[in-house]
N, CA and C atoms as a LAMMPS dump frame, in Angstrom:
ITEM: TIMESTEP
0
ITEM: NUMBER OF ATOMS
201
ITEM: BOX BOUNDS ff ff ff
-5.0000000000000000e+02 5.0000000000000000e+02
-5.0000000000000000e+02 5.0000000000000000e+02
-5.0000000000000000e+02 5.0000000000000000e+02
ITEM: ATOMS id mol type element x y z
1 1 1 N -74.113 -267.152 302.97
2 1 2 C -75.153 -267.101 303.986
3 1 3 C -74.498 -267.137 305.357
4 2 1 N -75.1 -266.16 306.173
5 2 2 C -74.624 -266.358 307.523
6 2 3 C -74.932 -267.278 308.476
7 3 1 N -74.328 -268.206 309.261
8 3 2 C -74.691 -269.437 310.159
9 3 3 C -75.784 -268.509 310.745
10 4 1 N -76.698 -269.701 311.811
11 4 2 C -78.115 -269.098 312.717
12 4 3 C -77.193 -269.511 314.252
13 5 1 N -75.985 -268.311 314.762
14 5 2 C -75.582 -268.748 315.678
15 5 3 C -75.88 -267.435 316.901
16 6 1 N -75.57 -267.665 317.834
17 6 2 C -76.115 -266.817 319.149
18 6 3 C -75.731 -265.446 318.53
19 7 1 N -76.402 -264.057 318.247
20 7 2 C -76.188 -262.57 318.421
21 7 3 C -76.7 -262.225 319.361
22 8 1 N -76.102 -260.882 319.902
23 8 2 C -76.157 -259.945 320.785
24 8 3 C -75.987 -258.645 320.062
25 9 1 N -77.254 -257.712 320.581
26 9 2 C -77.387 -256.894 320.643
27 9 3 C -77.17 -255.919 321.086
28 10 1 N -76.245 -254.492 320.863
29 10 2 C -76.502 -253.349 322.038
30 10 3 C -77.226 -252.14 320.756
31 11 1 N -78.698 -251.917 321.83
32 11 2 C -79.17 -251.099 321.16
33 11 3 C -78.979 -249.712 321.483
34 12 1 N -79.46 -249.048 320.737
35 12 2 C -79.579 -247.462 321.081
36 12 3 C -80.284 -247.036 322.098
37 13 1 N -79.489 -245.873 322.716
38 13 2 C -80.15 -245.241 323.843
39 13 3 C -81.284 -243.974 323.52
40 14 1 N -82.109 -243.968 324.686
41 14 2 C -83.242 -243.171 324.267
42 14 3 C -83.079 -242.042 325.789
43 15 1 N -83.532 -241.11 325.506
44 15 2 C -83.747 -239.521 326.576
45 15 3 C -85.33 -239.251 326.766
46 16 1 N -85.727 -239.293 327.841
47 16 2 C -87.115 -239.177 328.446
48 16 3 C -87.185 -237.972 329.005
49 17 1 N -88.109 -237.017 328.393
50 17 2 C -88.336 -235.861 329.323
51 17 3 C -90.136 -235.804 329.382
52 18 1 N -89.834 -235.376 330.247
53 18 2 C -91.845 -235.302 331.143
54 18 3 C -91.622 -233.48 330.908
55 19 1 N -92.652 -233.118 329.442
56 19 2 C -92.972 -231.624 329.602
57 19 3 C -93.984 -231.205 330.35
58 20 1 N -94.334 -229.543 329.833
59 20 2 C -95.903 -229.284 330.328
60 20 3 C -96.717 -230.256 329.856
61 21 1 N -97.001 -230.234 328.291
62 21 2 C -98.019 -231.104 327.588
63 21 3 C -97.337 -232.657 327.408
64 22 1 N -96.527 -232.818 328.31
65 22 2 C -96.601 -234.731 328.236
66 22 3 C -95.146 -235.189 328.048
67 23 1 N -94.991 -236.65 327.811
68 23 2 C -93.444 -237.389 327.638
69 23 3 C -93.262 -236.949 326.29
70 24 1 N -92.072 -236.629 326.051
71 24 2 C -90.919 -236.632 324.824
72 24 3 C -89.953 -237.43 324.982
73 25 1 N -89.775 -238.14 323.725
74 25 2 C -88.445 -239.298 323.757
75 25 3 C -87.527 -238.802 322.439
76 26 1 N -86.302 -238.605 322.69
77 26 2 C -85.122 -238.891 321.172
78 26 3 C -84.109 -239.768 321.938
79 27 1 N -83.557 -239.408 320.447
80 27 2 C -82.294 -240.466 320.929
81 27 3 C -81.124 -239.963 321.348
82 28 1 N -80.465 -240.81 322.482
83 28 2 C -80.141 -240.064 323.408
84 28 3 C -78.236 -239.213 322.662
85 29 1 N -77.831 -240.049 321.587
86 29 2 C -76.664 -239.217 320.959
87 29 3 C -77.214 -239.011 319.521
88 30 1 N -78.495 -238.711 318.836
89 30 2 C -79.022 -238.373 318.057
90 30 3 C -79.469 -236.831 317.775
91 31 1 N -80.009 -236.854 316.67
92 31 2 C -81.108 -235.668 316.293
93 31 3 C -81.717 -235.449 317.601
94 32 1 N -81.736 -234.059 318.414
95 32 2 C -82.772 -233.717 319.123
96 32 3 C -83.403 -232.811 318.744
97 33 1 N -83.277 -232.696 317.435
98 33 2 C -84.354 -231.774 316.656
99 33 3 C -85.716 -232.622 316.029
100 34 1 N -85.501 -234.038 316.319
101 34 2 C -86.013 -234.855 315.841
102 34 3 C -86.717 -235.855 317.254
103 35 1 N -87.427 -234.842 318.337
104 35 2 C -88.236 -235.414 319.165
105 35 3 C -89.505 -236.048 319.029
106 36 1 N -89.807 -236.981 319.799
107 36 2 C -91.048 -237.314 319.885
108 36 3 C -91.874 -237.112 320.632
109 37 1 N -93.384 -236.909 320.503
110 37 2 C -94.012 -236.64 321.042
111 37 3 C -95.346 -235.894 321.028
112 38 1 N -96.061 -235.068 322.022
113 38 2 C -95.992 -235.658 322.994
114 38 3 C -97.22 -237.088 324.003
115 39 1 N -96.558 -237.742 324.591
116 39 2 C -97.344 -238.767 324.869
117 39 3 C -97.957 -238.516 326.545
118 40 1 N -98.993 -239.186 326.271
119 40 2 C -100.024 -238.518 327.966
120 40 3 C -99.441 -239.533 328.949
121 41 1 N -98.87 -240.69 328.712
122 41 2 C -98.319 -241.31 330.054
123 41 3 C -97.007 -241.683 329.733
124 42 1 N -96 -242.484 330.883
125 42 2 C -95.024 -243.083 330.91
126 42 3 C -95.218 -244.433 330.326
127 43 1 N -96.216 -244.935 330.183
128 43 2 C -96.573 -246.356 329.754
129 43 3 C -96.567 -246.211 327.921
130 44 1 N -97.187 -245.064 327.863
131 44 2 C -97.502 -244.595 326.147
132 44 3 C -95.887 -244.456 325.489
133 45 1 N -94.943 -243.288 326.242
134 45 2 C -93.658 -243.554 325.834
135 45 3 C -92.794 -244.355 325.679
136 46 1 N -92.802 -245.571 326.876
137 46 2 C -91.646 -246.83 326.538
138 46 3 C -92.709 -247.405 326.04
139 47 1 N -93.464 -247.506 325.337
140 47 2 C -94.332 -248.371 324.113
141 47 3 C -93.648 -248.028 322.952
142 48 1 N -93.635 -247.104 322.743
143 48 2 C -93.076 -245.944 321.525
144 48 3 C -91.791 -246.653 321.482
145 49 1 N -90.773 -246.379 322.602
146 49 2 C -89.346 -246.827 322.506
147 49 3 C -88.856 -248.372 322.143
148 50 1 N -90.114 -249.156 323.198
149 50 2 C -89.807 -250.576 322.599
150 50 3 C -90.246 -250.64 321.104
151 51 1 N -91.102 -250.365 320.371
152 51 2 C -91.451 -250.404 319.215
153 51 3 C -90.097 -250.199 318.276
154 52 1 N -89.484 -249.173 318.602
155 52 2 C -88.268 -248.784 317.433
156 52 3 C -87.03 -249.316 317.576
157 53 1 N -86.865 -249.697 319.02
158 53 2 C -85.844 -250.807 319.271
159 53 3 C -86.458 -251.808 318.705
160 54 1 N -87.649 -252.355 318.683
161 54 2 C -87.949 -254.116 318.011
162 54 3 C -87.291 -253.513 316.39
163 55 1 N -87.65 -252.519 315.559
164 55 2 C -87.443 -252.486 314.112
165 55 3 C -85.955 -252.817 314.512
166 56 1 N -85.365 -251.94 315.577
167 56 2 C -83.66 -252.015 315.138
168 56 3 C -83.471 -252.992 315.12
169 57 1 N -83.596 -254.473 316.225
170 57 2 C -83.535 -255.275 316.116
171 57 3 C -83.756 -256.016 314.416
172 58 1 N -84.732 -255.883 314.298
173 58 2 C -85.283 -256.596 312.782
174 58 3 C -84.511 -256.341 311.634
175 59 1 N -83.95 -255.195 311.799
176 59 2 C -83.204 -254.825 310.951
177 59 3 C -81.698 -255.424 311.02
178 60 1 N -81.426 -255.466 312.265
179 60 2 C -79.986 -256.367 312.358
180 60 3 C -80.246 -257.186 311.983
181 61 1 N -80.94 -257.859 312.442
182 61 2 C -80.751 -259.632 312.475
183 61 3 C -81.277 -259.859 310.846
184 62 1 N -82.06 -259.062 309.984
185 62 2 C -82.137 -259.693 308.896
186 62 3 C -81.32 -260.848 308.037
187 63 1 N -79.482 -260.324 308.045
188 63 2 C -79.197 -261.299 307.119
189 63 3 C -79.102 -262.891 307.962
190 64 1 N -79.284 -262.861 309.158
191 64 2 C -79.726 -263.969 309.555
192 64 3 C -81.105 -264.959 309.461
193 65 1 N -81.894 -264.227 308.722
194 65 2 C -83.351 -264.75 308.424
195 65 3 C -82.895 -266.085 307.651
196 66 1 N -83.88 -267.153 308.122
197 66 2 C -83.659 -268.47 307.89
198 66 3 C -85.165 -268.617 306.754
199 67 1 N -85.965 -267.41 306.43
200 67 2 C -87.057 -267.507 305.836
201 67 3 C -86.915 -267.744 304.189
């Protein structure tokens, strides 16, 4: 089992483009065949982005789960 001691995170970077029909997000050294989108505001897109950074997160830190 792994101790419950301080981690740090560096997450993945994300690419924002404002089209005709709205925001698109990928990742920024990823699939850009694999865009998202599209979203009607700037508020709707970093919703999107924090969302998949929280999984990455969740996904790291699992073998640290004390559950």
């Amino acid at each position: 089992m792994l101790t419950n001691a301080k981690r740090v995170y560096a997450l993945k970077e994300f690419t924002v483009e404002l089209r005709a029909k709205g925001w698109y997000y990928w990742r920024t050294y990823g699939d850009k065949d694999n865009v998202k989108g599209p979203y009607s505001t700037m508020a709707s897109v970093t919703l999107m982005i924090a969302r998949e950074l929280k999984k990455e997160m969740v996904k790291r830190d699992a073998p640290y789960s004390l559950d």
